[in-house]
Residue frames as qw, qx, qy, qz and C-alpha x, y, z in Angstrom:
[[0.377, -0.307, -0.847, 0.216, 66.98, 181.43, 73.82],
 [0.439, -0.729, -0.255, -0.460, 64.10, 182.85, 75.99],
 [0.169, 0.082, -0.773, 0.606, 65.01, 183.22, 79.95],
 [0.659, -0.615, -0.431, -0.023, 62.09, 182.41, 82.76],
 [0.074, 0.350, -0.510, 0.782, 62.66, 184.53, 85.78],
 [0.635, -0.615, -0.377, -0.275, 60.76, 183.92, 88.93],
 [0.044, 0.577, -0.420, 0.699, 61.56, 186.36, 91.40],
 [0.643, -0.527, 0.097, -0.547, 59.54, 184.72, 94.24],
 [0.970, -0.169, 0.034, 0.171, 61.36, 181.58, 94.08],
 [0.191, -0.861, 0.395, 0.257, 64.44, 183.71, 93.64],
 [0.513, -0.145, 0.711, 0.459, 66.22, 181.60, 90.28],
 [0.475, 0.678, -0.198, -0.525, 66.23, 182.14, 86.34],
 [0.663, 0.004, 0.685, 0.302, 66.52, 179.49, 83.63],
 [0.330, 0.344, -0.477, -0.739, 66.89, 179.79, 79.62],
 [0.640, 0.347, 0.679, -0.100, 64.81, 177.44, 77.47],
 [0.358, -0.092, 0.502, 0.782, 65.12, 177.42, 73.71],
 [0.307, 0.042, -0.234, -0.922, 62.92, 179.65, 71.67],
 [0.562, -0.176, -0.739, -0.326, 60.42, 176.63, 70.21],
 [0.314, -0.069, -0.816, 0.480, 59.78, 176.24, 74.08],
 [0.405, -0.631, -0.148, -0.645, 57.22, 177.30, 76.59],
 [0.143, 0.059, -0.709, 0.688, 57.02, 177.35, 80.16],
 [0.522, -0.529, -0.473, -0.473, 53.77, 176.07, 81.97],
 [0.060, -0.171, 0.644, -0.743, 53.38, 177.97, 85.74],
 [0.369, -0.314, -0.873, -0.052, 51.09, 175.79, 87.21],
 [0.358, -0.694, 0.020, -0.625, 50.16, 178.62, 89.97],
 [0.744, -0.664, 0.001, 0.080, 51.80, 176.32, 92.54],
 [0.068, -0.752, 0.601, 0.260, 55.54, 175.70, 92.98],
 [0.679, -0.004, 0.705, 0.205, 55.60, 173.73, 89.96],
 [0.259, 0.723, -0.366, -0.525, 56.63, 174.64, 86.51],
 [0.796, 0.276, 0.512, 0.168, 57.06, 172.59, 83.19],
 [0.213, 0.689, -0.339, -0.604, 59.07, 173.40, 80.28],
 [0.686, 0.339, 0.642, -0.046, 58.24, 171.93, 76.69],
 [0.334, -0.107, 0.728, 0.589, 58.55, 171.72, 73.34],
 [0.331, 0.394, -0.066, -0.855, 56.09, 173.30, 71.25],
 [0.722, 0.217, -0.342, -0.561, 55.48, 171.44, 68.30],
 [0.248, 0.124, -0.960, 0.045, 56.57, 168.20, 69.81],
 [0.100, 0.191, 0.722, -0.658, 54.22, 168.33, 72.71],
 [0.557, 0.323, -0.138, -0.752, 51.14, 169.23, 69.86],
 [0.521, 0.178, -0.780, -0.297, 52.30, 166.22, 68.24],
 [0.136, -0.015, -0.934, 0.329, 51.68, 164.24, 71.41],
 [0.319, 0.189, 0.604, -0.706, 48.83, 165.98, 72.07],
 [0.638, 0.315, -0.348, -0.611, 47.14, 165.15, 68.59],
 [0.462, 0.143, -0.875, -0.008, 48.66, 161.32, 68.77],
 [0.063, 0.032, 0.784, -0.617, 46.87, 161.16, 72.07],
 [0.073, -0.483, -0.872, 0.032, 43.61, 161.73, 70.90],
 [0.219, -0.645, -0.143, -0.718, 43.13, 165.13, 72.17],
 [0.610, -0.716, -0.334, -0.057, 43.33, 163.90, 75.55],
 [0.554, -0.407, -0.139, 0.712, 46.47, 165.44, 76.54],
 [0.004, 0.962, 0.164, -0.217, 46.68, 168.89, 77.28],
 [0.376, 0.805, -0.204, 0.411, 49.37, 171.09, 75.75],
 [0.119, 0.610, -0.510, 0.595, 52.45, 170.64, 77.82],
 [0.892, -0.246, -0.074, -0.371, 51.21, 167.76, 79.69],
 [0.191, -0.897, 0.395, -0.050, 53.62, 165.90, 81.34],
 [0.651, -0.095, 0.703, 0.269, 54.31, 162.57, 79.25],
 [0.707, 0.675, 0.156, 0.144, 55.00, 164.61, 76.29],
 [0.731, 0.218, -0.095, 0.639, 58.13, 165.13, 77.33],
 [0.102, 0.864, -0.059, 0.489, 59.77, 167.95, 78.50],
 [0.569, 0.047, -0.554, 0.605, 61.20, 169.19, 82.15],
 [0.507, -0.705, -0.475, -0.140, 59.60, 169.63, 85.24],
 [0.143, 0.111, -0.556, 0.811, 60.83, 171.72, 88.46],
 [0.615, -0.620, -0.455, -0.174, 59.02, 171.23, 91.54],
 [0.197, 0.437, -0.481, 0.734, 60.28, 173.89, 94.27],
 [0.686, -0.582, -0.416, -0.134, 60.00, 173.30, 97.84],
 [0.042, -0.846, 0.186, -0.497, 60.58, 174.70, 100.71],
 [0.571, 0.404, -0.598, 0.392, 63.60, 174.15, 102.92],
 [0.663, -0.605, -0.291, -0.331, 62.77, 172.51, 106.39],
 [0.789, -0.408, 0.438, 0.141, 65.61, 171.47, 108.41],
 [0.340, -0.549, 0.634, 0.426, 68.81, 169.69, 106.73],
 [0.567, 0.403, -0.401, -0.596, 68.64, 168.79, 103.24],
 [0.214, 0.169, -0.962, -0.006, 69.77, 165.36, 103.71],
 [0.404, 0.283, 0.655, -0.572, 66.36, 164.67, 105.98],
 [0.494, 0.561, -0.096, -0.657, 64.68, 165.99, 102.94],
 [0.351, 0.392, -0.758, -0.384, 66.25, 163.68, 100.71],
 [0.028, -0.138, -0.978, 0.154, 65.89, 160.52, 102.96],
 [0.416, 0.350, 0.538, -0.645, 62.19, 161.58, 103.64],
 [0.491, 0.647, -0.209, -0.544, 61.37, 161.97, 99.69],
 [0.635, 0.474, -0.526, -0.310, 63.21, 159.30, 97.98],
 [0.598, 0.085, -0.795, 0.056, 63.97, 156.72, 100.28],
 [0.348, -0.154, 0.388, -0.840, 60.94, 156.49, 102.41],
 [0.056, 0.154, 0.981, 0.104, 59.37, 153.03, 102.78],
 [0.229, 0.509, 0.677, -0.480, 55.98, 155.12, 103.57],
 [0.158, 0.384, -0.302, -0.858, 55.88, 157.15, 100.36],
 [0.621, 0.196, -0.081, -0.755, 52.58, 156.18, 98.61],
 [0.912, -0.123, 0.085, -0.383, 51.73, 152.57, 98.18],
 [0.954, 0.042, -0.146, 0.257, 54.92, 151.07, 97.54],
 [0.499, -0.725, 0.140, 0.454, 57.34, 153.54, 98.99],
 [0.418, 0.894, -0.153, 0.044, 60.51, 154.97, 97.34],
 [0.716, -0.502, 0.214, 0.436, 64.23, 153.60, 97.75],
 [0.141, 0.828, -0.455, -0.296, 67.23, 155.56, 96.20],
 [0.953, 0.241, 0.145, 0.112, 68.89, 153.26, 93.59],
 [0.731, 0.054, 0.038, 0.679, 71.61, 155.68, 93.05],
 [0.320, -0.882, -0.278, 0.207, 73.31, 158.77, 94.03],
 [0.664, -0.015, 0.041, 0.746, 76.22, 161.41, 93.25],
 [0.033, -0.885, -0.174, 0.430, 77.06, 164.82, 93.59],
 [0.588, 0.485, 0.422, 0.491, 77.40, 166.83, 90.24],
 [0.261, -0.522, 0.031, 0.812, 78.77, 170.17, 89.20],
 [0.580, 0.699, 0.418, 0.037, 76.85, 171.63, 86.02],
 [0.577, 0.064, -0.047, 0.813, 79.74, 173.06, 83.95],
 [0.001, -0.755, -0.038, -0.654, 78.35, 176.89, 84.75],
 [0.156, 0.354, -0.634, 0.669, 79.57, 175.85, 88.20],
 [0.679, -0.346, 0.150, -0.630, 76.41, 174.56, 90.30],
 [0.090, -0.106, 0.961, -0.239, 76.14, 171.97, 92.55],
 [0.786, -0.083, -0.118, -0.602, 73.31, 169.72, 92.41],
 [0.444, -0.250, 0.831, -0.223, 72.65, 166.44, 93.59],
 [0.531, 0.188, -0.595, -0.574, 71.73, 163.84, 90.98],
 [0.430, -0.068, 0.874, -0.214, 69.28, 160.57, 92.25],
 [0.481, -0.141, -0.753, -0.427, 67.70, 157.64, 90.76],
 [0.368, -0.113, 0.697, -0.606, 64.92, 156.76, 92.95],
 [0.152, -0.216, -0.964, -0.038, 62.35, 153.42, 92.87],
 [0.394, 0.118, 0.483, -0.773, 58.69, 154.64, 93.44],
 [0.808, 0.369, 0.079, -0.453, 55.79, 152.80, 91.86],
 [0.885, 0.166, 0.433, 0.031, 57.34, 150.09, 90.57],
 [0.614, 0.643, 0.142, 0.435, 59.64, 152.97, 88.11],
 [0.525, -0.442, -0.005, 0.727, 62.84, 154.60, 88.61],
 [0.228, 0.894, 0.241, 0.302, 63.08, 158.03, 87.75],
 [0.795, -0.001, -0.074, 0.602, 65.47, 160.58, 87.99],
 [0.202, -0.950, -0.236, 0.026, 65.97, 163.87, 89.91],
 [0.371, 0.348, -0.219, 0.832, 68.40, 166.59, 89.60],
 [0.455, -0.770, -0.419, 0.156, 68.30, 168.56, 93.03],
 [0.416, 0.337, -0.254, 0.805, 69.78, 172.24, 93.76],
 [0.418, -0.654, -0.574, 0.261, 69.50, 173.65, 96.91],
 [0.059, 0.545, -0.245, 0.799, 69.81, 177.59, 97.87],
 [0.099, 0.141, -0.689, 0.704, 69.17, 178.53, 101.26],
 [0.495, 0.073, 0.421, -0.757, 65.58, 178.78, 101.18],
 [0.850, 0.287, 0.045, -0.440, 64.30, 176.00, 98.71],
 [0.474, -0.181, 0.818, 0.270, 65.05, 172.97, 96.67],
 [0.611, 0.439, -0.228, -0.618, 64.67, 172.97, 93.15],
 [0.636, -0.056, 0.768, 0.040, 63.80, 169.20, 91.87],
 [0.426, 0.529, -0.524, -0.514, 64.33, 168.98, 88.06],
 [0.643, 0.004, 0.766, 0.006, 62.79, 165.63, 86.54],
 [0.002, 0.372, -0.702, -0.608, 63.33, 164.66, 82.76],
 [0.701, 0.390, 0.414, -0.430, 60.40, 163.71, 81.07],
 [0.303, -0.410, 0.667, 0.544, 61.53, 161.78, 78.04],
 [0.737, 0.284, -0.058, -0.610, 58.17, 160.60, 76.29],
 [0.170, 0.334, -0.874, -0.310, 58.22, 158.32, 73.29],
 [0.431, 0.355, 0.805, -0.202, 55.23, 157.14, 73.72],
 [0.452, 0.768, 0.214, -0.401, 53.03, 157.03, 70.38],
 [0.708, 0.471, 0.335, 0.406, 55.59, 156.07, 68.36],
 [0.217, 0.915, -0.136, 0.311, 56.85, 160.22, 68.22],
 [0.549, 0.495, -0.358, 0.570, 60.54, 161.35, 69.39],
 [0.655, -0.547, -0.329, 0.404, 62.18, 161.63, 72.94],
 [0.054, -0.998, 0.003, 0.038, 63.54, 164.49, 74.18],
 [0.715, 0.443, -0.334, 0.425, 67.59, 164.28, 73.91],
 [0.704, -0.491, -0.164, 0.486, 69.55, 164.44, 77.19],
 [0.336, 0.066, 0.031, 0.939, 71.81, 167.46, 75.62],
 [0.036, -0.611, -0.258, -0.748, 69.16, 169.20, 75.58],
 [0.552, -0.767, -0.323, -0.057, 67.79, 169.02, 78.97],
 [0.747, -0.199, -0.069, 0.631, 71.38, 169.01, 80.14],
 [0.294, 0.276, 0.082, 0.911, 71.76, 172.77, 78.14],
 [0.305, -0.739, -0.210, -0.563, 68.85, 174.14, 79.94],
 [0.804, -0.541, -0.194, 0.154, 69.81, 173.05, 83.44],
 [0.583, 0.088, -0.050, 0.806, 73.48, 174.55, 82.73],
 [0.109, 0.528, 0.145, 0.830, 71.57, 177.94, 82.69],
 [0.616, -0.710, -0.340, -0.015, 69.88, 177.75, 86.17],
 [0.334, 0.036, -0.596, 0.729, 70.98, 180.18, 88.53],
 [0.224, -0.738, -0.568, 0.286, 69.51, 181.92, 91.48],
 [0.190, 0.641, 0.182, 0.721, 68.55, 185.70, 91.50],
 [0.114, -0.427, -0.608, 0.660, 67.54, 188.20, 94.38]]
């Protein structure tokens, strides 16, 4: 496996070889599947980009810690004002990833589609991890073990 470091957000993740990691240049990162994510982007027409984010893969979106985390949460996922139809938490549970992190795991309602967030918090950020499964086009989803073995490798660095 490859490791991702990113010293500014202060965490490190593995990702299997075949993988790639797109830094967006904000605090937002994608990891992907090589040749899957080709395939999508050929089945698509050419209109997705490489590593686009309904060909699958896993997203982290890092933000920065304001106040109490719980605010955060309620403000973010179960916020009637969140873009035209708001956002209500459908479900909720704290999880332990077996390399010993805590994270918080929600389903949240926004647009009309639940989606699921893995949340870990250090003292200065939140890292939101969202699962991009695909399957659109007829081509293969991503497999929960996998996402599940890359997340196990998340820790934080100084």
């Amino acid at each position: 496996w490859q490791i991702y470091r990113n010293d500014e957000f202060g965490f490190e993740v593995r990702y299997p070889e075949d993988w790639r990691v797109e830094d967006t240049g904000s605090q937002y990162f994608h990891f992907y599947d090589i040749k899957l994510s080709q395939q999508y982007k050929k089945a698509s027409g050419e209109i997705a980009t490489e590593g686009f984010a309904f060909a699958n893969g896993l997203g982290l979106m890092i933000y920065t810690l304001n106040g109490p985390f719980e605010n955060f949460i309620q403000k973010t996922y179960n916020n009637p004002e969140v873009g035209a139809y708001g956002s209500t938490i459908k479900g909720r549970k704290e999880i332990i990833f077996p390399n010993g992190m805590p994270a918080t795991y929600i389903d949240y309602e926004a647009y009309g589609v639940v989606a699921p967030v893995i949340l870990i918090k250090s003292e200065k950020y939140i890292y939101e991890f969202s699962k991009y499964h695909g399957g659109s086009f007829g081509l293969p989803k991503y497999s929960e073990e996998e996402f599940d073995q890359i997340l196990d490798t998340f820790r934080f660095v100084e």
